[in-house]
N, C-alpha and C positions, 0 to 999 in steps of 0.2 A: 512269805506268800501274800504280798500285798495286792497284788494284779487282782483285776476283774474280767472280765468280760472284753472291752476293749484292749487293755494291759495283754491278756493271753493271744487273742488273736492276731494283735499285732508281732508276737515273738511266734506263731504259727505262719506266717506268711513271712517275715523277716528271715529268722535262724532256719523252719524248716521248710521254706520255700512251697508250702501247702497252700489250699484253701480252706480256710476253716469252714465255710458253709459248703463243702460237698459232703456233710453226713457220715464224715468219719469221726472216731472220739477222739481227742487227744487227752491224754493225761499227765500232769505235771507233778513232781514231787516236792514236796520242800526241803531246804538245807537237811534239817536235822531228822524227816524221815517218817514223822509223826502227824502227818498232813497230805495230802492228796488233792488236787484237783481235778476236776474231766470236763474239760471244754465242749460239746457236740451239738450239732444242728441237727434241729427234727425236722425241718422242711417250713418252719412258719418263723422261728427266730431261735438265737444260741438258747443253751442251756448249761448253767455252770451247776455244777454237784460236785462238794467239798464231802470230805472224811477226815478224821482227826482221832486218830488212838489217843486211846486212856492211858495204855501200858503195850510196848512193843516198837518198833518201826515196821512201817515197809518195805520190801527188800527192793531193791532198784537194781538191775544189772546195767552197764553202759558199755561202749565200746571206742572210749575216744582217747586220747593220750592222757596217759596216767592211770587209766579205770583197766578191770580188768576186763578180756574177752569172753 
């Protein structure tokens, strides 16, 4: 989870065809699970907010080939 700010935005308009400045959150996970990001516009400029367990992952559900439904 290298990406910033430009890095996420650009995979929010590329991969999910979004706008990152209409004020929705996106949230991204890392490989291993233990990492979060949330990309979201407040109306004046982005704001990124990161999370990172101690002990655990986050569960991620997907629904693309290979993942479960």
């Amino acid at each position: 989870m290298r990406k910033g700010f430009d890095g996420l935005a650009a995979l929010v308009q590329d991969h999910l065809a979004r706008d990152p400045f209409s004020g929705q959150a996106f949230v991204f996970r890392g490989r291993q699970g233990h990492l979060i990001k949330v990309l979201w516009w407040d109306g004046q400029g982005l704001c990124l907010f990161a999370k990172r367990l101690e002990k655990g992952r986050f569960v991620w559900t997907g629904t693309g080939p290979g993942r479960p439904t």
